[in-house]
Structure formats: structure tokens, C-alpha cells
C-alpha positions, 0 to 999 in steps of 0.5 A: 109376735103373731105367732105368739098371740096364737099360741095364748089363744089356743091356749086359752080355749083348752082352759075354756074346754077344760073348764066346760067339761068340769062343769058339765061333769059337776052337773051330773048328779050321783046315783046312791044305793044302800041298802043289805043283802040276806038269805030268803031261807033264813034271813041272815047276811050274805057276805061277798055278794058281788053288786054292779051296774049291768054292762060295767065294771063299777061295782063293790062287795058286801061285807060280813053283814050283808051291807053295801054303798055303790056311788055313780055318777052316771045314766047306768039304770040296772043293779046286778046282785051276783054271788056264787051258790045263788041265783043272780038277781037285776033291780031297775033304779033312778039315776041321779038318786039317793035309794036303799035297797033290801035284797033277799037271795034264793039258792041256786041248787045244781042238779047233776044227774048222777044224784038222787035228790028230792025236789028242791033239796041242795044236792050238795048237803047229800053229797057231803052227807055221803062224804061223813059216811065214808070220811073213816074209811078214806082217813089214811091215818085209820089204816096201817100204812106208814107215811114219810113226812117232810115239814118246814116252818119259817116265821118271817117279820116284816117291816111293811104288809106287803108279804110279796117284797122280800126286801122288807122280809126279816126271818125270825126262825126256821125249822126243818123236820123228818118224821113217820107217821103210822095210823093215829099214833104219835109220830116218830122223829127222825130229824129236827133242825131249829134257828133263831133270830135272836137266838134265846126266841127259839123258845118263844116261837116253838112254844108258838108253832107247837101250837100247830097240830103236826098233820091238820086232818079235815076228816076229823070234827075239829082242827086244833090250831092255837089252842081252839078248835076249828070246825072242819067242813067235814064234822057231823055238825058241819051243817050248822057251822056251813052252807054247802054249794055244788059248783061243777062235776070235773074229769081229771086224771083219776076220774070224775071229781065233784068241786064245791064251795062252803061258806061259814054260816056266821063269820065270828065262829071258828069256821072257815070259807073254801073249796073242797074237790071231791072223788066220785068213786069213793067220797075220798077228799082230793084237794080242799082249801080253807080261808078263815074270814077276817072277823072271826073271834080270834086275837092277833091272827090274820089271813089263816090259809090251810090247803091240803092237797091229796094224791091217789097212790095204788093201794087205794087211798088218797095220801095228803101230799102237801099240807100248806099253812099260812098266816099273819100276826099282828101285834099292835104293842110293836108300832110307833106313832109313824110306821105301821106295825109289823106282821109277823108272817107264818107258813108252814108245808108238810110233804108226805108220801109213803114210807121208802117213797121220794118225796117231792119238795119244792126249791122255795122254803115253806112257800116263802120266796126263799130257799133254805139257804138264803134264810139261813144266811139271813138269820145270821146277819140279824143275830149280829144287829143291835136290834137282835141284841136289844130283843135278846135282852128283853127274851131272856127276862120273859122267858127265864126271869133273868137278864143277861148282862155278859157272864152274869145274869140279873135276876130273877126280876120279881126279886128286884123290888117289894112293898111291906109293911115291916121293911117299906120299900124294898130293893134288891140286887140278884145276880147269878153266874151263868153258862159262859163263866161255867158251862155246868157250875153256877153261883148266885144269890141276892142283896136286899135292903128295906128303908123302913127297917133299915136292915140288910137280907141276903141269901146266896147258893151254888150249883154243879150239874154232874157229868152223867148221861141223865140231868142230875143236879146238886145244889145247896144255899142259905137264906137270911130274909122275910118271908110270906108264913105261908110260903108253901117250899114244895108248890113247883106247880106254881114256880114253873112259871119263871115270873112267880115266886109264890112269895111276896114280889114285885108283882103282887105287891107293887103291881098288885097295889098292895103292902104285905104284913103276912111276913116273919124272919127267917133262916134257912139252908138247904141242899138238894139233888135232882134227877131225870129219870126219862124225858117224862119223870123227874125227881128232886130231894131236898133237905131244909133246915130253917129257924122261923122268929115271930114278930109282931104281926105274927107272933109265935105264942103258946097260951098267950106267951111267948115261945121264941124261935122254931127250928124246923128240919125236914126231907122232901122227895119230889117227883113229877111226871108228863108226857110228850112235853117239851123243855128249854134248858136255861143253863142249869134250870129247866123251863117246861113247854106246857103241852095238853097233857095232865102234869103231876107232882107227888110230894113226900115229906118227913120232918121235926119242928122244936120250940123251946124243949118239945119235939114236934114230928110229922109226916106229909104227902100230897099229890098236884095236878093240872090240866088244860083240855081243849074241847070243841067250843072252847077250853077247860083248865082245872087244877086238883090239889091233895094232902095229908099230914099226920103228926101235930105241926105248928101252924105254919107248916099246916097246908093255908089255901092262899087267898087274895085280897085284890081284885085281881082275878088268880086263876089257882088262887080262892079270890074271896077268901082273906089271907090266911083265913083257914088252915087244914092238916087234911084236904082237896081243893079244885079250880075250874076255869071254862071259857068259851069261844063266843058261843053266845056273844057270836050270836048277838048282833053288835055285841058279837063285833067285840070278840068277847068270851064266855067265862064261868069259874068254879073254885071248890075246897074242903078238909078238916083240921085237928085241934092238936096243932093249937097245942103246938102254938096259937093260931092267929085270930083270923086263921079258923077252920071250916067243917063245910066245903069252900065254894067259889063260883064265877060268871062274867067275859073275856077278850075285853081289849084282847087282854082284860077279863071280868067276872062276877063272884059269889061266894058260897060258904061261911059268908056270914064271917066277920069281913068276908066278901060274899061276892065281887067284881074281879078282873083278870088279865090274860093273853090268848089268841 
């Protein structure tokens, strides 16, 4: 019993000790500083300023706005501010209370003594100075030397955000390459493997590596990564972009180098954080390292590494041995409500050496934690998932407009349903044979049906790939359907893009909130054959014989009477070229990789329209481009339109710019002009677009935060119209002709929820015309990093 009463006591005085050291410790007060830190020189924030209590290891970090809060709760009476490039500073305060703290930091210049600087200059914006003067000389790619190149790429998905757990890593694709490079030409393929998981994404994740430049050159003004331009530190307006610091001079094997820190001067521009190791002799970069901050105006990205790493080779030049790209991609669209969203992690490594040299690679794949081997074998069990498969089935509707359902495709899904006035609700069922029924043969077509007409349309075609060395493909069909009357057969530009049809569809009538009454009926047959000349020119011939019925919304008439049917016959040749540019072959179709060179299409046309006994014959050419440049602060996408035709048509075979009557922003389309509003036999058209990588909004305190973009538009037409074609048949009463050129301009931003546009547009010709918007609020939705 004694032994247990002193059991209790000894335990109640460890609660009592307890007990009074929680209420000491709660009778300590806590020490609060808040405050921001700045440059002296230029008053803007300084990030990663390191602040502590002397003696300690309490402390924290600021932000990209220079803003810090330190708790404590303890006697500790001296603040240290310590930050690499300036010179470190002590502040005496009040234990115990709540203070704010301004902090400007001065630069601490290094002077080494084999640089000639004036007093108080930053000897390191000399030596970068001297770098530029000498960055043509040291570029290996400006000198005749031929470099063997290595390269790898994984994507990886992972089902957590920890990168270092290769239990929860999950590849998506990989690919492996060997190619020469010499000077600043392309380079020369020697060898590409390529897989995927699911297999049909390869498409997808290719269009998204290409984005990769295939050597990222710093002695170059900008690297191009995503379809931006990122300042290198060693541009000739780096100074405005950085803040350069001289760290140390180091002896190495090759001799003195010279080791610097620079640091992006705003961290919503696209410019990186890093460190840069220099050559004393020659100026030459030896090693550099480039970190994008987190805050940077660009979508999805996280954790952007780039590393290069140079070697002295006898001739005299620093040849990049090992380039490293790395990063995160975050797409909140794959998260539920009760896991984090998966990242997909990107890495990439390049190893170079001279032509007829080893090159050293390392065992671990692209940097990742496992070899070739192992993901190969990974991407092989993933294929057979039912994830894998779900994912498959949702790829092929984005990437071809088709959905796979064994040896039958549906599609293409803009087919499957529309809204107009004549049929009401519209459905359809499409359906194509595909590559595992036959490899080079094909047959499909659609079955529609209305519920306010009650009428069935229907069309169906074929089609043989010929057993030739070049594509060559044969194919005819028959339509019997409604069909837009200013439906343009020859706009490939437009139906590149596997979801659009340049008809009506489901996307411009039910997501588009509208129901169409620009449609007549229509019998068509075709055939036609196509051929590929080299990788950068195709050609496609076509004959069409079609039967057009007007109908009450848009009657064929002559003078106010009725002229019946038209009967329309013609040939087309069209031919069209690019260059460099990738392609994804979806069985006997062919989807286009969209590179940053011009694509053209030249079009020739010959035919005949016959209404009632007359003959109408005519001749057509036109000539389409489009272009999407890249230029240092942002990017320029235009499209050039030219045509010609001679000989007196009916209208609908005129050239009708297509307007739009939402507000829902088209790119290539005239957002204030009304459907079908004019009508031309000769003409050019343009569409500009311009947006902007934040030039202004970066600059502007907590608007900057939201990663919006500038974007300005300008939409030009003009050409001329004979009155001949109003022998032929009568224009309808909203279609006229202009004798002045079509102008559009609009002003507004971008990346409003990554995603959203907004523009103000004003119309700038014939505004004065009966139901014409001279100016409105246009939205846009548009996908871009």
C-alpha cells in the first residue's frame, strides 16, 4: 500500500511540474515584427531575404513582395537581415511586442582585383558586359563544328507531389533521340523512338515537348519554351530584366572562372533566378542554372529548371555537354474533391559531344530514378488499366473528333447533335470503320433526323489508301442534308482543326446558344484524290456535283420569281505547303502539328451553275495563309485571305465573309458583322491578333497578381462586287456590298481564370447600317500557357 501512495505522489508532482512550466511558458509574451524589405537604389521588393534572430536558428523568408512576419516568443533582442548580393544589416527590438519594420538594403559590390571599375559601379554588370561582347564568338553553334547529340525525354504522372517517391510515379510517355547539329541549322535526325501510355496521347504529349526548343542556347536574347520567350541573362537588355551579382573568383581545372548570381528584377516576367559561372580567359559561359520563380506570369507551369553545363574541348570552345530541363504541370481539371491534383513532371537531358566522340550519358533516364528499361516496362502495364483505356477514349475525341468503339469509330462529335430553325433538335449518328476492320479501306458516313421537320438526312462515302510509296488517297461520297449557304467546301485552313466543321454543329449552335436559319437543302456527291508530294507539299483534286433547293429563309429568285433547283458542277485542285511541320496519321486522315511556320493553301477552281435553261460558267483561285510568330514580349497570330472569281455565279457561290452574331470572340471570323451581311467576287482579308506577355498589367501592383494579358485585334477587309451576279439570282435583303474596306479593332486581356478573354470591339466601317453593332463586349475562351 505504501508503495503505491508514493507511486501517486510522485505522480502528482510531475503533473504539478508540468503544469508550472505551461503556465510560465503562457506568461511569456510573443515578439511580432512585420514589416518589408526594398532596395535602397530603386525601392522595389527584394525576395528571399533571409531574416533572424542573432544567435538563432528562428527565422523566415520574404516573399516576392518583400514581405515578412517573425513570431517569437523569447528574450532574443536583435533582428538580422542577410541576402546574397547585399550587404547584411542588424535592428535592435522589444522583446515581447508587436513592431513593423521598413528595411531598405544597400548592394554589396565585390571588387576583385583584376576588374577596372569606377568607384561604386557593380563590377559584375561589367563582366556580363563583357560577356555579350563576346557571347558570338563563344556560341559553338556560330562555328562549323558538327556536335552529336543525345536526347531524352519522360513525362511522368504523379499521384502525390512528391517527385522523389518513385512508388506513386506513373510514365506517360518517353522518348529517346540521336541527332547532329552543325552551326544554326536544323538539325539532322538520325534516330527517334517514341511511347505512350495511353498509346493515341503520344499526340498530344509531342505536340507538347515540341514546344521544347531542341538546344536552349543562353547566348541567345531569348529562350523559346511553350510558345514564349524567356529573357536569357545573357540578352543585350538583360540589364532591365536582372540584377547581376559577383559572388567569388574560382580556380578549376581549366583555370580561373568567375561565379555569379542574378536574380529577375520582377518576378511576373518571364525571366529566371540562377547562377552563372564564367571563364576568366575568354568570357566563354562554363555552367549556368536557371530557376523560374513561382509567380511568373504562366499557366500550369511549376518548378521550371534549366541547367546546362559546359566542357573545354581542344579546339578552343566551351561545347554544351548536358543540357537539363525540368518541371511540374498542374492541372487542377484532374482533382476530386479528396486527393490533391496530380502533377505531371517533365524532364528532359541533351548530351552533346563532338561528331565521332563518346558521349557520356548517365544510367538513370532523363534524370529521373529510373532506367530506360524499368519505364518501358512500366508504360506496358499501364496500357493494360482500365484508367489507360478510359483515357484512351476520351484522347481520340480530342485529338481526331472520333471515338473509338472497337472496329467502329463514332464521330466526328460535332456531327452529333444541332439547333435550327428549319429541323429544331437535331441528332445525328456517325459512324466510320476504322484501321482494325481494314488497314487502308474505310467507310462511314451519318444518320440524322429533326423533330420539328420530322425528316431524315443522311450521307455516307468510302475510301482506299493506294499501295504507293507517297499517300495517296481516293475517296467519294454522297450527302443528302441542310447545309449552311455559305458553307465554303474549300476552307481546309478551318477544318484542320478535327472539332470544327465550318458548318452549323453542336458547338456553334448549342454551345453557342443559338439556332440557325441560314440553312437550305442540299444533294451532293463527290470524289476526289489526294497526294503527297514531300513531307511539306500536298495536293488534293476534287470533283463535286451538287443540287441546292431554296427554301423560305433563303429562296432562290430571279426577279422575284421563283427559279427552282440549282445544279452546281465543278473541279478543284488544292495544294498546300509548310514546312518542318509534324503530322499524326488517324488511319486514312491526317492531323497537322501546327509548328511556327507560315502554312499555305492555293486553291483553283473551275465550274458551271445551271438554273432552269441558263448556264453560268466561272473560274475561282484563292490563296490562304496563316502564321503564328513569336517575338520577344509576346506573340503575333494573322491570317491572310485572297481570291478571285471571274465569270457571273449565283450568290452563294460568291466568296460571304463569315460573321458572328454572339459574343463569343472567333479568332478568324468578323465578330461585328451579321451573317452573311456582304458578298464579294474579289477580295483580301486579314485577321490580327496580338497578345502580350503582361508587359503592362506585370507592372502593376495587385493587379499583376492576376496573370493577366494584354491583347489587341485588328480584323481588316476589303473588295468589290459586280453587279452581273444579281442577273444570275436575287441577293437576299441583308446581303449588300461594301465600296470601302471592313475594319474591326479590339482592346481588352487575357488569362482572366487562365482560360477567359475579354475585349472591347469597335466597329469601324458602315456603322450606320440598319442593325449593325458599332461596338461590343466579346469574350473569348482560349488555352495557352
Amino acid at each position: 500500500m505504501s508503495s503505491d501512495v508514493e507511486k501517486m505522489k510522485k505522480h502528482n508532482y510531475i503533473i504539478l511540474l508540468v503544469w508550472l512550466c505551461g503556465f510560465t511558458l503562457g506568461l511569456a509574451q510573443e515578439t511580432v515584427v512585420v514589416g518589408t524589405v526594398r532596395s535602397k537604389t530603386d525601392k522595389t521588393p527584394i525576395q528571399s531575404v533571409n531574416i533572424y534572430l542573432k544567435n538563432t536558428q528562428i527565422g523566415v523568408v520574404t516573399d516576392e513582395d518583400g514581405f515578412y512576419v517573425l513570431k517569437h516568443t523569447g528574450s532574443e533582442n536583435t533582428l538580422v537581415f542577410s541576402c546574397i548580393g547585399y550587404k547584411t544589416q542588424e535592428f535592435k527590438i522589444k522583446p515581447g511586442e508587436t513592431a513593423g519594420l521598413y528595411v531598405e538594403m544597400r548592394e554589396d559590390i565585390n571588387l576583385l582585383q583584376d576588374l577596372f571599375v569606377l568607384p561604386g559601379a557593380n563590377p559584375a554588370l561589367d563582366l556580363m558586359q563583357r560577356v555579350r561582347e563576346n557571347r558570338i564568338k563563344n556560341d559553338i553553334y556560330n562555328h562549323p563544328v558538327t556536335l552529336s547529340n543525345e536526347e531524352q525525354q519522360v513525362v511522368l504522372l504523379s499521384r502525390n507531389r512528391n517527385r522523389n517517391d518513385s512508388t506513386t510515379l506513373l510514365p506517360l510517355y518517353l522518348s529517346t533521340a540521336s541527332y547532329l547539329k552543325s552551326g544554326n541549322t536544323p538539325p539532322v535526325s538520325l534516330r527517334k523512338e517514341a511511347k505512350a501510355s495511353p498509346e493515341n496521347a503520344a499526340i498530344l504529349l509531342e505536340k507538347l515537348l515540341g514546344e521544347f526548343t531542341t538546344d536552349l542556347n543562353f547566348y541567345h536574347n531569348t529562350i523559346v519554351l511553350f510558345g514564349k520567350h524567356f529573357v536569357s541573362p545573357l540578352a543585350n537588355t538583360a540589364n532591365s530584366y536582372y540584377r547581376f551579382f559577383l559572388i567569388d573568383s574560382i580556380q578549376s581545372d581549366t583555370g580561373k572562372q568567375y561565379y555569379l548570381r542574378y536574380r529577375t528584377r520582377n518576378n511576373k516576367n518571364l525571366a529566371f533566378n540562377g547562377d552563372l559561372w564564367i571563364d576568366s580567359a575568354t568570357y566563354a559561359v562554363t555552367g549556368i542554372t536557371a530557376e523560374l520563380p513561382v509567380r511568373s506570369n504562366i499557366n500550369y507551369i511549376r518548378n521550371l529548371r534549366l541547367s546546362n553545363r559546359y566542357e573545354s574541348v581542344e579546339q578552343g570552345f566551351w561545347v554544351p555537354g548536358e543540357v537539363a530541363l525540368s518541371l511540374n504541370m498542374v492541372y487542377q481539371l484532374l482533382a476530386d474533391s479528396t486527393n490533391l491534383s496530380p502533377e505531371i513532371y517533365l524532364e528532359k537531358r541533351t548530351y552533346a559531344a563532338l561528331k565521332d566522340t563518346l558521349i557520356a550519358t548517365q544510367p538513370d533516364f532523363a534524370g529521373t530514378p529510373f532506367t530506360k528499361d524499368e519505364l518501358e516496362l512500366k508504360l506496358a502495364e499501364m496500357n493494360d488499366l482500365p484508367l489507360m483505356k478510359t483515357a484512351k477514349w476520351i484522347a481520340d475525341g480530342v485529338i481526331t473528333g472520333y471515338v473509338q468503339a472497337g472496329k467502329i469509330d463514332i464521330g466526328k462529335v460535332y456531327q452529333l447533335a444541332r439547333l435550327t430553325d428549319i429541323e429544331g433538335m437535331r441528332f445525328s449518328l456517325p459512324l466510320r470503320t476504322n484501321e482494325l476492320l481494314w488497314k487502308n479501306f474505310t467507310i462511314g458516313g451519318y444518320w440524322g433526323y429533326g423533330f420539328r421537320n420530322k425528316q431524315h438526312q443522311y450521307s455516307a462515302y468510302a475510301a482506299w489508301k493506294l499501295p504507293l510509296k507517297n499517300k495517296t488517297v481516293i475517296s467519294a461520297g454522297y450527302t443528302d442534308d441542310l447545309r449552311r449557304i455559305d458553307y465554303d467546301y474549300n476552307d481546309f485552313l478551318l477544318k484542320e482543326n478535327p472539332l470544327l466543321s465550318g458548318d452549323e454543329d453542336i458547338a456553334n449552335t448549342y454551345f453557342g446558344f443559338r439556332s440557325s436559319d441560314k440553312i437550305n437543302p442540299r444533294k451532293e456527291f463527290y470524289a476526289s484524290v489526294s497526294h503527297d508530294w514531300n513531307p511539306g507539299i500536298e495536293s488534293s483534286f476534287f470533283y463535286r456535283n451538287h443540287r441546292y433547293t431554296g427554301n423560305e429563309t433563303l429562296p432562290f429568285k430571279l426577279n422575284g420569281n421563283e427559279a427552282g433547283t440549282m445544279h452546281h458542277q465543278s473541279a478543284s485542285l488544292i495544294t498546300r505547303f509548310s514546312r518542318n511541320e509534324r503530322t499524326y496519321e488517324d488511319h486514312l486522315d491526317r492531323i497537322h502539328i501546327h509548328n511556327y511556320h507560315p502554312v499555305v493553301y492555293l486553291t483553283l477552281e473551275g465550274g458551271k451553275a445551271a438554273i432552269h435553261q441558263d448556264t453560268y460558267r466561272y473560274g475561282k483561285v484563292n490563296a490562304r495563309l496563316s502564321h503564328r510568330l513569336l517575338f520577344s514580349i509576346g506573340e503575333w497570330n494573322y491570317n491572310l485571305d485572297a481570291g478571285w472569281i471571274w465569270g457571273a455565279v449565283p450568290y452563294n457561290l460568291l466568296w460571304i465573309p463569315q460573321g458572328s452574331e454572339t459574343l463569343l470572340f472567333k479568332r478568324y471570323q468578323y465578330n461585328l458583322m451579321n451573317y452573311m451581311e456582304y458578298a464579294y467576287d474579289k477580295y483580301i482579308a486579314m485577321h490580327h491578333e496580338w497578345v502580350f506577355n503582361g508587359i503592362l498589367f506585370n507592372q502593376i501592383p495587385l493587379i499583376r497578381q492576376l496573370n493577366l494579358r494584354e491583347l489587341v485585334s485588328f480584323k481588316c477587309l476589303y473588295g468589290s462586287l459586280s453587279d452581273k451576279h444579281a442577273a444570275v439570282l436575287d441577293f437576299p435583303a441583308e446581303t449588300g456590298k461594301l465600296h470601302k474596306p471592313y475594319m474591326e479593332v479590339g482592346v481588352g486581356f487575357t488569362n482572366i481564370f487562365r482560360i477567359f478573354s475579354l475585349q472591347s470591339v469597335w466597329r469601324l466601317a458602315d456603322t450606320d447600317k440598319l442593325n449593325a453593332r458599332p461596338w461590343s463586349i466579346i469574350t473569348g475562351i482560349r488555352f495557352n500557357f
